[in-house]
C-alpha positions in Angstrom: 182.9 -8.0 -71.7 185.0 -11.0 -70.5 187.7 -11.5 -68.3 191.9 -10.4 -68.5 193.8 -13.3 -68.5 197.5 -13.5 -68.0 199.4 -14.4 -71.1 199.4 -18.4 -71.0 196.5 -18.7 -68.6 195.5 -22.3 -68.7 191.9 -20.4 -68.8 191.9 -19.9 -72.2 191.8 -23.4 -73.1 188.6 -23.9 -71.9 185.4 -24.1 -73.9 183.7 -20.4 -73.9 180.3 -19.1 -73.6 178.4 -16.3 -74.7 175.7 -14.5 -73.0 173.8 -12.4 -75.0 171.4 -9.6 -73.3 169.8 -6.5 -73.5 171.9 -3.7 -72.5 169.4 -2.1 -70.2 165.9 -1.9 -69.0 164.0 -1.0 -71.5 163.3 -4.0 -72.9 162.1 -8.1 -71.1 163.7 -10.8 -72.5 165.6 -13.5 -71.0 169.2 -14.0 -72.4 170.8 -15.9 -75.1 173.5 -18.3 -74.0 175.4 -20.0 -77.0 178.7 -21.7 -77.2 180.7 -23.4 -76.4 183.3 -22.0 -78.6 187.2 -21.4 -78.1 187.9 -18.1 -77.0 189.0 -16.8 -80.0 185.9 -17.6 -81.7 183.8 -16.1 -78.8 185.3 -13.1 -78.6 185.0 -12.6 -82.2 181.2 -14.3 -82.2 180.1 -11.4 -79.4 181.8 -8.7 -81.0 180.1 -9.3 -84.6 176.6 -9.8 -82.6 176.4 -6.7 -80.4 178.6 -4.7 -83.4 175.5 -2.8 -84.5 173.1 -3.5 -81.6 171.9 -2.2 -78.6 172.9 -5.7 -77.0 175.3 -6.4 -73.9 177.8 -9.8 -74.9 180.0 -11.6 -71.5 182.5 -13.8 -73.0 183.3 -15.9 -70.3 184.8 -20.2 -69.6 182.8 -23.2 -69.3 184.4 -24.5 -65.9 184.6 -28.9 -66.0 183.0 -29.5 -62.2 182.6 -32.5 -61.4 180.5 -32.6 -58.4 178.3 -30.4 -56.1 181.7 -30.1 -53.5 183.4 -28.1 -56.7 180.6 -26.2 -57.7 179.9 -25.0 -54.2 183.4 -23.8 -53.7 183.4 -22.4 -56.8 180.3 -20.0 -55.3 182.6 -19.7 -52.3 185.1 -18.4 -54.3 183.4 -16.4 -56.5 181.4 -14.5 -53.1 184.2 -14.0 -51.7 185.7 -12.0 -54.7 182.5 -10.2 -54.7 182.8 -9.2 -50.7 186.6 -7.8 -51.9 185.7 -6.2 -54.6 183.1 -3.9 -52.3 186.4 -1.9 -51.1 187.6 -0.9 -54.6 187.6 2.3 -55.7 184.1 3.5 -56.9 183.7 2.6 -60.5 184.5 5.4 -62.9 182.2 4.6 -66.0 184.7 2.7 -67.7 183.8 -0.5 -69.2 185.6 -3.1 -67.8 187.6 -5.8 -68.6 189.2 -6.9 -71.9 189.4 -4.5 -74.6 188.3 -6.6 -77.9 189.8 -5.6 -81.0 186.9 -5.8 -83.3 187.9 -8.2 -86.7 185.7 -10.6 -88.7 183.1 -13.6 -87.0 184.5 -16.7 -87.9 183.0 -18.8 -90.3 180.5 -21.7 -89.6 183.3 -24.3 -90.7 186.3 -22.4 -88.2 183.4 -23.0 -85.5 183.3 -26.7 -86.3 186.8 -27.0 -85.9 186.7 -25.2 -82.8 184.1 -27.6 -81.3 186.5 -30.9 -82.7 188.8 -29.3 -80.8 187.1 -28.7 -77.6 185.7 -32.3 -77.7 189.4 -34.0 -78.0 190.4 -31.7 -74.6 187.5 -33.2 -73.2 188.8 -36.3 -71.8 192.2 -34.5 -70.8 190.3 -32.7 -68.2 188.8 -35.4 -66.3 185.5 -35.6 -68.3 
């Protein structure tokens, strides 16, 4: 799972993470977060992962907050969506969010390059 983005959203330039859990509750163990990875690369990371496994995978961006103020209105933010979304339609058992196309992981090396290229945006967003 992971979020729709418009087509140009400045969101998918930001470093990715992957949380990796069980997909119900059946089994006790706390989840795996990796990354982060370019979005590409963690779409395709979660996709070979849960592939052949009874394993949930949220694909979702690192956010660069600076301070507590930003972080607490992000919260704000994201309760509020949460209050909004209590008058949508009930949920119909689809899954939600982003189809994923399923294609090959990339390889340890395209990950490095990913990461170089994550660390020179680095600076360009305030960090």
């Amino acid at each position: 799972m992971t979020l729709s983005l418009p087509p140009g959203s400045p969101v998918a330039e930001l470093p990715w993470v992957i949380t990796v859990g069980a997909i119900g509750d059946d089994e006790d163990w706390e989840p795996v977060v990796c990354g982060p990875y370019e979005r590409d690369h963690a779409l395709a990371l979660a996709q070979a992962v849960v592939a052949d496994e009874d394993l949930m995978a949220v694909v979702e961006p690192l956010l660069p907050l600076m301070d507590a103020e930003a972080i607490r209105d992000e919260i704000s933010t994201a309760r509020a969506a949460s209050i909004e979304s209590v008058h949508l339609p009930p949920d119909d058992g689809e899954v939600q969010g982003e189809p994923v196309e399923p294609g090959p992981a990339p390889s340890a090396s395209e990950v490095r390059a990913g990461f170089a290229r994550l660390a020179a945006k680095l600076p360009g967003m305030g960090l």
